[in-house]
RONU-332309 format. One line per field, with one value per residue (C-alpha): residue number from 1; x, y, z. Coordinates in steps of 0.05 Angstrom, whole numbers, plus 5000, padded with zeros to 4 digits. Layout:
// residues N
n <- NUM_...
xx <- X_...
yy <- Y_...
zz <- Z_...
***
This chain:
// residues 281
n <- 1_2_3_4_5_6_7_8_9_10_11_12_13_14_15_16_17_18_19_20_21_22_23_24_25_26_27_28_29_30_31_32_33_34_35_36_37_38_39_40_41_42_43_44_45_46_47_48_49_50_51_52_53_54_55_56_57_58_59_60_61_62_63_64_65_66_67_68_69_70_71_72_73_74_75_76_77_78_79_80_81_82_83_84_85_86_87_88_89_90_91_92_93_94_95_96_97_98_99_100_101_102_103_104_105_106_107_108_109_110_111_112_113_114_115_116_117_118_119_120_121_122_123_124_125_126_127_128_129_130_131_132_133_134_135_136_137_138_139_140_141_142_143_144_145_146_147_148_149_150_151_152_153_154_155_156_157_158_159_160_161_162_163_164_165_166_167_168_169_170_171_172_173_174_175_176_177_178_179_180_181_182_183_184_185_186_187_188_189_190_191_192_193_194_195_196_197_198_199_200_201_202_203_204_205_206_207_208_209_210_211_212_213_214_215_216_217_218_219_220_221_222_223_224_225_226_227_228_229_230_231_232_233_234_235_236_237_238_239_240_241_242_243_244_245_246_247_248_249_250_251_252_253_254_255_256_257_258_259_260_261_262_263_264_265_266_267_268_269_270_271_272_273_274_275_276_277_278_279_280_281
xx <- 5408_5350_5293_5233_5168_5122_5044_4986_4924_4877_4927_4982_5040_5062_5146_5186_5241_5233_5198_5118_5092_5021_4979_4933_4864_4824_4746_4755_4738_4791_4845_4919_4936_4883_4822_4762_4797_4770_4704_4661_4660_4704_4758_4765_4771_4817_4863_4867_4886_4932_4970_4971_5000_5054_5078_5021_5027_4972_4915_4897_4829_4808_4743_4770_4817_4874_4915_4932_4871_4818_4753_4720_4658_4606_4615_4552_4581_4650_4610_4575_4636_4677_4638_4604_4675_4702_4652_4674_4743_4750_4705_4747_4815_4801_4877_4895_4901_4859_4869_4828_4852_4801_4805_4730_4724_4660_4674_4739_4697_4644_4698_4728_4662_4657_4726_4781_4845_4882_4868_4910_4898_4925_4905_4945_4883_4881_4813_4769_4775_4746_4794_4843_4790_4755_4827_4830_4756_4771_4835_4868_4932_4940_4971_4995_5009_5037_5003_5000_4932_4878_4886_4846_4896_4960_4999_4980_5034_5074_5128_5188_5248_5253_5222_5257_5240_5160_5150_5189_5146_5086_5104_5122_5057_5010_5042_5045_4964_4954_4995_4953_4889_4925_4942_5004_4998_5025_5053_5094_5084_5120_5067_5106_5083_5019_5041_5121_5153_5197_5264_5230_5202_5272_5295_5244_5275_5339_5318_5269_5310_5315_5235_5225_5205_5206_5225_5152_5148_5155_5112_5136_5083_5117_5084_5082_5078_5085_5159_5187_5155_5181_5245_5240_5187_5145_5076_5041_5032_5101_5127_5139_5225_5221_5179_5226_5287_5254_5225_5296_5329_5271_5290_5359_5342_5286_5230_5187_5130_5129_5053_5048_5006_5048_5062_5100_5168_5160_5170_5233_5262_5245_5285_5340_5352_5345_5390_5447_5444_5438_5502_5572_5638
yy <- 4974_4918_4948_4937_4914_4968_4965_4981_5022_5021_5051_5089_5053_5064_5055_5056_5091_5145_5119_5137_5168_5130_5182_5148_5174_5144_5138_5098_5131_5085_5086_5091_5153_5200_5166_5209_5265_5256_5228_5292_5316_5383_5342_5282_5334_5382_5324_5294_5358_5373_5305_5302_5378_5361_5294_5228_5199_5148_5166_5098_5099_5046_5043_4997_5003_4947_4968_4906_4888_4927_4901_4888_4917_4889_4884_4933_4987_4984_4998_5059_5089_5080_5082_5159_5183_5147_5170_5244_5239_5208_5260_5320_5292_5256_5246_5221_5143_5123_5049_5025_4990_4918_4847_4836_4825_4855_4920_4905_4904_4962_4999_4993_5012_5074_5093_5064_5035_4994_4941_4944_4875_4879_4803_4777_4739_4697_4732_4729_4667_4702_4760_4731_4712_4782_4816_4773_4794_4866_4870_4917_4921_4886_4897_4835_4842_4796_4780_4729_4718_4784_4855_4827_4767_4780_4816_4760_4706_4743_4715_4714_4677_4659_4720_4734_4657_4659_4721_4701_4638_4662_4712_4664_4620_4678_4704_4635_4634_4694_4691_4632_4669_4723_4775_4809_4873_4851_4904_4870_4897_4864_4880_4915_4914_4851_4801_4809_4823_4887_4857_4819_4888_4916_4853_4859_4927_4925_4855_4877_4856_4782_4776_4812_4757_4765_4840_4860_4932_4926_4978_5002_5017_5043_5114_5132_5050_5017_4993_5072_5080_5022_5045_5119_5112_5154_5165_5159_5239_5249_5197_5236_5246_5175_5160_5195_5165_5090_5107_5129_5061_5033_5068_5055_4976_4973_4999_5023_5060_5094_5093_5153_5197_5253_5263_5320_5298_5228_5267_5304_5234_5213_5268_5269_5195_5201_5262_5222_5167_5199_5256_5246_5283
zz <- 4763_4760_4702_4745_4717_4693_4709_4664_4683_4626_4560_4614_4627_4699_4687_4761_4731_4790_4849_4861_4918_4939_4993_5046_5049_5099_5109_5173_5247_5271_5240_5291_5262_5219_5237_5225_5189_5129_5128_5096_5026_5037_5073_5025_4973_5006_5030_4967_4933_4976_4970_4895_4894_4942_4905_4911_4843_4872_4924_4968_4997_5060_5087_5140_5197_5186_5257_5293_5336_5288_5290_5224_5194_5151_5074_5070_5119_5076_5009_5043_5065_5001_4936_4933_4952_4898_4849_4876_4881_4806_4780_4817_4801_4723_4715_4782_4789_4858_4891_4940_5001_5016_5018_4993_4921_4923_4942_4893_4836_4858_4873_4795_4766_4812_4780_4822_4784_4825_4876_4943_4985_5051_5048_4990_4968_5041_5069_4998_4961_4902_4901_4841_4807_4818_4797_4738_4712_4724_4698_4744_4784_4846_4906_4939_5005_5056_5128_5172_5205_5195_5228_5305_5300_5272_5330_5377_5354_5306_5264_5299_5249_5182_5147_5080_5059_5089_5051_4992_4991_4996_4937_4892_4902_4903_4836_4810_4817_4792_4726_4709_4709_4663_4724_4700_4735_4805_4864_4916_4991_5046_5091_5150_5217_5186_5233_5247_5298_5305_5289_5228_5200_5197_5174_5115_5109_5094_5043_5005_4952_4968_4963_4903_4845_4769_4778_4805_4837_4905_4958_5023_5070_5138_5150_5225_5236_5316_5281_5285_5354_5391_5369_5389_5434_5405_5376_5307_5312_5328_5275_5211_5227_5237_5174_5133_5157_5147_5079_5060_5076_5045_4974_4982_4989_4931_4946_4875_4923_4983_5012_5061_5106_5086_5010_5011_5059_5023_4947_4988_5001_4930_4907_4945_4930_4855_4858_4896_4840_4781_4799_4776_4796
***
């Protein structure tokens, strides 16, 4: 089996020898599925509870909606709505590891110094050109995800051929860049549903190994996504079956993290897969 990469968040040593469960938290009124759930203290704190007890490893807090056609907010309005809940959350939950979800290197580094860990970049650098240089001053992990265009645009001419070699590419370049300013600690995410079109998400699915570079970690991020509900024609709220049966294929093909609404059926999967490879007879 390929040794995958481990991460470092300040003297821990995050190894992939088991796969991590990452829990979504968001702060957003508008996001396609929990939008508005979780905005007041009580919530945030009773969600996030709730996820690390049934599996989340990592909690991922977004202050901004990223479905396809989102409008964007200011830079000021996305510091209001994450910083005090990462101040609580970090105090509440000292041993759990918190990344925050933005493309703004500002609110990158406010959000470190308020006590987040990890950077998750639904840009891969494109939307901030002082994010790697931001990551590189902080010293934290990064998330690099791949998208073509920004959350309003990126549904309107999606990619349509070619897949495993665009994202591949734009890996390799990105990683390039960042290994040169001393980034090290570098997460992999596809970036399902950022700009594909349905059959190029599954294709991404079932290759996740052929853009994986230099044995980085690589993220799923499929939870109750439009790719499960054009299949099954269902809705975000009715996704979860679907969810589990994608984020099993995605373990099965590579994936290091599964980043989910619902922590507790995506530790199930986690187990049952490690169980089925580690078992003789």
């Amino acid at each position: 089996m390929r040794k995958i990469k481990h991460i470092k968040i300040n003297n821990k040593i995050i190894n992939f020898s088991t796969p991590k469960i990452m829990g979504i938290l968001n702060l957003t009124p508008d996001s396609f599925y929990d939008g508005g759930k979780h905005i007041d203290n009580d919530s945030l704190l009773k969600k996030t509870e709730d996820m690390i007890l049934t599996g989340a490893d990592i909690i991922d807090i977004g202050a901004v909606s990223t479905r396809p056609g989102a409008d964007d907010v200011t830079i000021n309005e996305e510091l209001k709505r994450i910083i005090e809940p990462i101040k609580l959350l970090s105090y509440a939950f000292p041993k759990t590891i918190f990344s925050v979800d933005t493309y703004r290197a500002k609110v990158a580094e406010e959000s470190i110094k308020a006590g987040a860990h990890i950077i998750n970049d639904i840009s891969g650098g494109t939307m901030d050109p002082q994010m790697f240089e931001t990551i590189a001053m902080l010293k934290v992990p990064y998330i690099l995800m791949h998208i073509q265009g920004t959350p309003k645009t990126m549904q309107k001419h999606p990619i349509t051929e070619n897949i495993i070699d665009i994202v591949k590419s734009f890996f390799q370049n990105a990683v390039t860049k960042l290994n040169k300013l001393g980034v090290e600690d570098i997460i992999l995410d596809p970036g399902f549903g950022f700009g594909k079109s349905l059959e190029c998400n599954y294709v991404l699915l079932k290759n996740m190994e052929k853009v994986r570079i230099n044995n980085l970690p690589i993220l799923a991020g499929i939870s109750r996504k439009s790719m499960i509900n054009k299949v099954l024609n269902t809705k975000p709220e009715e996704a979860l079956n679907g969810t589990t049966a994608l984020n099993t294929i995605a373990l099965l093909h590579g994936a290091n993290i599964l980043r989910v609404h619902d922590a507790k059926e995506a530790k199930e999967v986690v187990d049952i897969v490690e169980f089925i490879r580690n078992i003789e007879c």
